[in-house]
MDTraj code that builds the backbone (N, CA, C; nanometers):
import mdtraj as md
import numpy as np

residues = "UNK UNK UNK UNK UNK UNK UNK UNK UNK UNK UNK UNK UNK UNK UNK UNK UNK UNK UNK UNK UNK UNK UNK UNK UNK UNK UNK UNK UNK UNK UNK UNK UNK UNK UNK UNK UNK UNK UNK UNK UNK UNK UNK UNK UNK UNK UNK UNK UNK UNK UNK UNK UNK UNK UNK UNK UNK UNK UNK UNK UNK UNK UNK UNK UNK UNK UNK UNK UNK UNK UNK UNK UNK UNK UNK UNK UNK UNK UNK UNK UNK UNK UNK UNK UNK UNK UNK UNK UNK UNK UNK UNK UNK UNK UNK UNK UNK UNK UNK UNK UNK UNK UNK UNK".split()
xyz = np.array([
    [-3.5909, -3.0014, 6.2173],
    [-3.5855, -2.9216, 6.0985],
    [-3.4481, -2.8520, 6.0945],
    [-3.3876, -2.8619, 5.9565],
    [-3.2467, -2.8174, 5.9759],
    [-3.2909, -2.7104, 5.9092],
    [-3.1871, -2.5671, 5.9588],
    [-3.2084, -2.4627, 5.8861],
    [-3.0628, -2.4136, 5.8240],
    [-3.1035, -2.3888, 5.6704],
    [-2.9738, -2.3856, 5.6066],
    [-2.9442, -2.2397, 5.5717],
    [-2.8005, -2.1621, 5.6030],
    [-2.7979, -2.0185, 5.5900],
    [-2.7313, -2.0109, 5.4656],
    [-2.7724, -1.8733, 5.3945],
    [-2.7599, -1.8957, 5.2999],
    [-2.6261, -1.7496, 5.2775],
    [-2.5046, -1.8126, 5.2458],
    [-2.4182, -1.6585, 5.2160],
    [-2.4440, -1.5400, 5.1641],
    [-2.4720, -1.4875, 5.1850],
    [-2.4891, -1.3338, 5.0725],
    [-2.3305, -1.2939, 5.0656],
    [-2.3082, -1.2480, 4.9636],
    [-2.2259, -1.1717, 4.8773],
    [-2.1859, -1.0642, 4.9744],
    [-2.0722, -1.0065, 4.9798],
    [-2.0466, -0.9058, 5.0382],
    [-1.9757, -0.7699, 4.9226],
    [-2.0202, -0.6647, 4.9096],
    [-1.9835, -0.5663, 4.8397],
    [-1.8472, -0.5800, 4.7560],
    [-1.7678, -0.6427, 4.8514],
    [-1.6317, -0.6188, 4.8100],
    [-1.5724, -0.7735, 4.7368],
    [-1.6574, -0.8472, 4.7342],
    [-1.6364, -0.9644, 4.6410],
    [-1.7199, -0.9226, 4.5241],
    [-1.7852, -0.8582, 4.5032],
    [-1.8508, -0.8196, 4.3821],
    [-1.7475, -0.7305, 4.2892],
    [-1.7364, -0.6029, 4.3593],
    [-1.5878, -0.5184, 4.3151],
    [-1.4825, -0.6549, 4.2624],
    [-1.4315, -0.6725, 4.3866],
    [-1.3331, -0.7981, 4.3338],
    [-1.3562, -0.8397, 4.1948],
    [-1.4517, -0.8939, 4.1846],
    [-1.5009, -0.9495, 4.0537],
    [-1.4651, -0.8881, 3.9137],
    [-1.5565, -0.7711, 3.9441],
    [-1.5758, -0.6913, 3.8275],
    [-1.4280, -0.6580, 3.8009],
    [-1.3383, -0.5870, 3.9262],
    [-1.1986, -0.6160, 3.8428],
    [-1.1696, -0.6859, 3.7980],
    [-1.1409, -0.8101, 3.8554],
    [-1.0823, -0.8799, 3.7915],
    [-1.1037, -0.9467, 3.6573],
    [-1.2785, -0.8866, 3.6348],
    [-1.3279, -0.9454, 3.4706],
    [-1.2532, -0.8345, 3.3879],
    [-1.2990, -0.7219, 3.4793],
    [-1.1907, -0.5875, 3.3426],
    [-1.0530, -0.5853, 3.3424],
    [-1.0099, -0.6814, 3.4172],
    [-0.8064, -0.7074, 3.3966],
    [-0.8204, -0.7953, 3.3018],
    [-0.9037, -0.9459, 3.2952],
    [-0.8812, -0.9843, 3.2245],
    [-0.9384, -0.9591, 3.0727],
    [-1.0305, -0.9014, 3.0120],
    [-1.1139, -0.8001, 2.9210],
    [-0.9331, -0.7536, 2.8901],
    [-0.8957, -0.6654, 2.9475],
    [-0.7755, -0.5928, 2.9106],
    [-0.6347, -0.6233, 2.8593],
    [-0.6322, -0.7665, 2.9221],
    [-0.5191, -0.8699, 2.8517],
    [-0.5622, -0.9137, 2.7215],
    [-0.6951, -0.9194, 2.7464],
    [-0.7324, -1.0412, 2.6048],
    [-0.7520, -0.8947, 2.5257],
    [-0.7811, -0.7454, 2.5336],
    [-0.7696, -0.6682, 2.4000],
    [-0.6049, -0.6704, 2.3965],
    [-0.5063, -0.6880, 2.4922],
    [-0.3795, -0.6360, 2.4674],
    [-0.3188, -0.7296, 2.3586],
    [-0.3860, -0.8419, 2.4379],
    [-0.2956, -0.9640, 2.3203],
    [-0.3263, -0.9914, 2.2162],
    [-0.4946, -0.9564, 2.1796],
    [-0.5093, -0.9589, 2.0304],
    [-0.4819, -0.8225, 1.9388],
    [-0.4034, -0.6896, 2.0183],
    [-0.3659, -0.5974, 1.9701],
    [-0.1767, -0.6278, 1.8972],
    [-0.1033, -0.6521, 2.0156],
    [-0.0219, -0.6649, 2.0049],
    [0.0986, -0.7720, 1.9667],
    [0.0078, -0.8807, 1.9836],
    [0.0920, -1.0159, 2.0303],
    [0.1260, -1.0421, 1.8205],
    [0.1978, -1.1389, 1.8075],
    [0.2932, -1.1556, 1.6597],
    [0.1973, -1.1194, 1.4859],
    [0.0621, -1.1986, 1.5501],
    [0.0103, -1.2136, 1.4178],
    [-0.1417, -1.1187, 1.4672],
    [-0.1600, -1.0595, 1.5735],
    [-0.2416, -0.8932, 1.6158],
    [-0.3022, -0.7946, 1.5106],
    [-0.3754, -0.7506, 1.5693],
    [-0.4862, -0.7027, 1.4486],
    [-0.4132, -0.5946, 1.4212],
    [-0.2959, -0.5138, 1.5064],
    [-0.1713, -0.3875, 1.4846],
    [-0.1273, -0.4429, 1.2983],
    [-0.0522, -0.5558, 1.2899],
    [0.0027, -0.6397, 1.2234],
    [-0.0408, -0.7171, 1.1097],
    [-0.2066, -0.7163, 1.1635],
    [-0.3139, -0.7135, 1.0138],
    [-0.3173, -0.6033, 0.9457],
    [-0.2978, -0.4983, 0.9828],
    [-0.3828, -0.3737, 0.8937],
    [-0.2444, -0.3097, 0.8171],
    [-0.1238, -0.3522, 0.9192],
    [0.0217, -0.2902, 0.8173],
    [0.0058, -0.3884, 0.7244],
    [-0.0243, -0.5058, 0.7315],
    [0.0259, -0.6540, 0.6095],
    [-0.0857, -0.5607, 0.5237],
    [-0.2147, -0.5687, 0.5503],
    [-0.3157, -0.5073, 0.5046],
    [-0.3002, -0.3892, 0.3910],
    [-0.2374, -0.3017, 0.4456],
    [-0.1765, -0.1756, 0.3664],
    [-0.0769, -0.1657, 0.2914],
    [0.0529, -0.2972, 0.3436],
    [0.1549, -0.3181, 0.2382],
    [0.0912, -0.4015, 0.1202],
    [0.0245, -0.4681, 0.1301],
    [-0.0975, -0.5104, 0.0419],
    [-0.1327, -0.4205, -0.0871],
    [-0.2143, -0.3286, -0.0327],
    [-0.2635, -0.2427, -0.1494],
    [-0.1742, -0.1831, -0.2304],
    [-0.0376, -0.1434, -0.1204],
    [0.0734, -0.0753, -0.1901],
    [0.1053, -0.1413, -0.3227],
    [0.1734, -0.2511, -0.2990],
    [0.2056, -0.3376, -0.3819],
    [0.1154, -0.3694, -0.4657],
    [-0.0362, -0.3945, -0.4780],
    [-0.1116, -0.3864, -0.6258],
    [-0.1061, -0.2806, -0.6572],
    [-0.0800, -0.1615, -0.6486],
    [-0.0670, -0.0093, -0.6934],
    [0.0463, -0.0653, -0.7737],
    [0.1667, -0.0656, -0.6861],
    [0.2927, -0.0885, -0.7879],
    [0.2835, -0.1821, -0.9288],
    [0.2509, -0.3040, -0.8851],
    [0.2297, -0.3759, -0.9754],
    [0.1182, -0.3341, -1.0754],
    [0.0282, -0.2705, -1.0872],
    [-0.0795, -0.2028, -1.1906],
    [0.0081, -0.0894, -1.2599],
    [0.0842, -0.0460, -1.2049],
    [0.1641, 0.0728, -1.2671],
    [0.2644, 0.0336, -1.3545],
    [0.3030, -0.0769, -1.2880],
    [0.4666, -0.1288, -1.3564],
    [0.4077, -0.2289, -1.4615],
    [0.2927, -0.2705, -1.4598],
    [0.2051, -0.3524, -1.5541],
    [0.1584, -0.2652, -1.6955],
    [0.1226, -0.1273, -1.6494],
    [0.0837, -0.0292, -1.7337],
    [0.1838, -0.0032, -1.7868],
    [0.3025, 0.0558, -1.7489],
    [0.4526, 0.1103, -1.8069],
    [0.5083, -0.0269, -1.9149],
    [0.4835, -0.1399, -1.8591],
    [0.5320, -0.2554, -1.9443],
    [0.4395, -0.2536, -2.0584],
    [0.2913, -0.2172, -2.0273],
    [0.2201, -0.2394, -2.1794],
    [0.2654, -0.0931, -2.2685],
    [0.2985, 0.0413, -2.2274],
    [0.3820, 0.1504, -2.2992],
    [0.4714, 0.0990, -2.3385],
    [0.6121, 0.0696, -2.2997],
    [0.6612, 0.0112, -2.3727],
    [0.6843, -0.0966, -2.4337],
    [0.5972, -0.1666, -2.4557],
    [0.5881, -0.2770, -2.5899],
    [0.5510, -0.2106, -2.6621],
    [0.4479, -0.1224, -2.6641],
    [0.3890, -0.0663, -2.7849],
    [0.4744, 0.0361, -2.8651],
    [0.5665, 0.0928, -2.7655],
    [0.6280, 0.1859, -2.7829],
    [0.7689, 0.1006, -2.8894],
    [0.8184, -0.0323, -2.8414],
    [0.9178, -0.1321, -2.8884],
    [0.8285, -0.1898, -3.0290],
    [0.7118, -0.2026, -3.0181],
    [0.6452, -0.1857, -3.1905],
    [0.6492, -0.0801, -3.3128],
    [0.6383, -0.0122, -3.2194],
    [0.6122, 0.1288, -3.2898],
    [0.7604, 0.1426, -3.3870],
    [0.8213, 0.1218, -3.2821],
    [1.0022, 0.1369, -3.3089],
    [1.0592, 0.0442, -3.4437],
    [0.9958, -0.0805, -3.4056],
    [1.0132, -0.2024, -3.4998],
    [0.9514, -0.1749, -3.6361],
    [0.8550, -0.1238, -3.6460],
    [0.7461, -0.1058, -3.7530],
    [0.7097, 0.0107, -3.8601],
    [0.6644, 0.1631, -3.7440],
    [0.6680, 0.2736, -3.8259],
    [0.8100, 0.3747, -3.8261],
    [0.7798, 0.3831, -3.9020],
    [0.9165, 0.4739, -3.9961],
    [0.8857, 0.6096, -3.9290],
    [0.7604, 0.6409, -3.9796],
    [0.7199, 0.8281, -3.8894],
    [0.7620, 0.7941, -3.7696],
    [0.7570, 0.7084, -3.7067],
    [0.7435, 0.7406, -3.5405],
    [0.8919, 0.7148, -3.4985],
    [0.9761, 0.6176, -3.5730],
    [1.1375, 0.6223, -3.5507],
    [1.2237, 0.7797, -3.6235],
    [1.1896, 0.8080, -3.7247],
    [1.2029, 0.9306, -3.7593],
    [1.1361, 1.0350, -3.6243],
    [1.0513, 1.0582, -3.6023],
    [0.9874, 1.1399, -3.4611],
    [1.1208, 1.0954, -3.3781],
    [1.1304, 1.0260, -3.3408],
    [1.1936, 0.9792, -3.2198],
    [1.3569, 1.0205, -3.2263],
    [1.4097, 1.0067, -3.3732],
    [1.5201, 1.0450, -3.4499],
    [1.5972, 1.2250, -3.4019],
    [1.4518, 1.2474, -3.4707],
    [1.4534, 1.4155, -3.4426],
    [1.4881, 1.4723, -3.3051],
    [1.3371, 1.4486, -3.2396],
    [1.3485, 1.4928, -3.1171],
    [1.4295, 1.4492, -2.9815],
    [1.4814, 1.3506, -2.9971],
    [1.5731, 1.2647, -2.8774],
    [1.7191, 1.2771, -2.9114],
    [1.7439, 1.2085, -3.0223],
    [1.8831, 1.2548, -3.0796],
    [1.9456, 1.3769, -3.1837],
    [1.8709, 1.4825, -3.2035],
    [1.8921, 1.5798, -3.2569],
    [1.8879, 1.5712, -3.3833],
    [1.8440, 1.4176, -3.4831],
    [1.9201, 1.4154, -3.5978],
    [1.8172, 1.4857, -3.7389],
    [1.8790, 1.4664, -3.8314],
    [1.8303, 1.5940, -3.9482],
    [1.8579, 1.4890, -4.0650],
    [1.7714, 1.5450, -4.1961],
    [1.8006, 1.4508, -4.2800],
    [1.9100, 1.5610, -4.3913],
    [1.9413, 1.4746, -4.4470],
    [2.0581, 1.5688, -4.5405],
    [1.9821, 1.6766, -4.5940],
    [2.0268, 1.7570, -4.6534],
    [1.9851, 1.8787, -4.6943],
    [1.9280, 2.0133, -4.5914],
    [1.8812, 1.9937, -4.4610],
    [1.8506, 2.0470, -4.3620],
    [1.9108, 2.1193, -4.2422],
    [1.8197, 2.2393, -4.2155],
    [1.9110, 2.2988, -4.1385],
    [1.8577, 2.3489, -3.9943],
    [1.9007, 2.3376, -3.8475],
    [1.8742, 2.3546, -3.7815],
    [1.8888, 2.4638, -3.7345],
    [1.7398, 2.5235, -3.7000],
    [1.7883, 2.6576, -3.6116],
    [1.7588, 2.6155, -3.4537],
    [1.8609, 2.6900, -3.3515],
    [1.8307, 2.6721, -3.2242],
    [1.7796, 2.8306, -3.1602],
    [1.6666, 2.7987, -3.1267],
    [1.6336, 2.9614, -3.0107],
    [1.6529, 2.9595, -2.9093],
    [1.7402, 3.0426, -2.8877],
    [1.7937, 3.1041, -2.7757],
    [1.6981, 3.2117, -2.7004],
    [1.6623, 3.1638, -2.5963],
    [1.5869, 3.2695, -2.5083],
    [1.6778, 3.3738, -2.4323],
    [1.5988, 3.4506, -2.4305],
    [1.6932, 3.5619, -2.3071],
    [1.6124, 3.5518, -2.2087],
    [1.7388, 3.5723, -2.0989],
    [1.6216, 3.5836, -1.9366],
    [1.6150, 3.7115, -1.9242],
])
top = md.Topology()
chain = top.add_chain()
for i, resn in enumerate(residues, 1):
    res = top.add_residue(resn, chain, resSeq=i)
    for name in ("N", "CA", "C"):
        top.add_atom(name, md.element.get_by_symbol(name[0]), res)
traj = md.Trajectory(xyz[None], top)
């Protein structure tokens, strides 16, 4: 009858272990933190992202003001007269401007 012994584990191969699973655990968060295309590197692309539909919704909005505003111009008379007055100072003949002067 052969008798077969069987190794037991010794404390310090277990330790061993477990480090070495949490070194490697620690590379694999480092490298999917840091490494080129890293989740660091998702969330800036991520955020320059939103920036830029902000901009573009704004500069989309300002472009639909002025078309309307480049109609307005083309079309009504009150609103180029408005625009007459108050931007370039101008007056129609017969008229007279007063300016108030505040005191400080």
């Amino acid at each position: 009858m052969m008798v077969y012994r069987t190794k037991k584990a010794s404390p310090l191969d277990a330790r061993a272990r477990i480090k070495i699973i949490l070194i490697v655990i620690l590379l694999c968060i480092a490298f999917l933190l840091l490494n080129q295309n890293g989740l660091i590197r998702l969330f800036q692309a991520e955020h320059e992202h939103r920036t830029l539909i902000e901009k573009k919704e704004s500069l989309e909005q300002r472009s639909k003001e002025l078309q309307e505003e480049k109609e307005k111009l083309q079309t009504d008379t009150k609103h180029i007269e408005k625009v007459a007055r108050e931007q370039y100072n101008m007056v129609q003949p017969g008229e007279k401007v007063f300016k108030v002067i505040e005191e400080e």
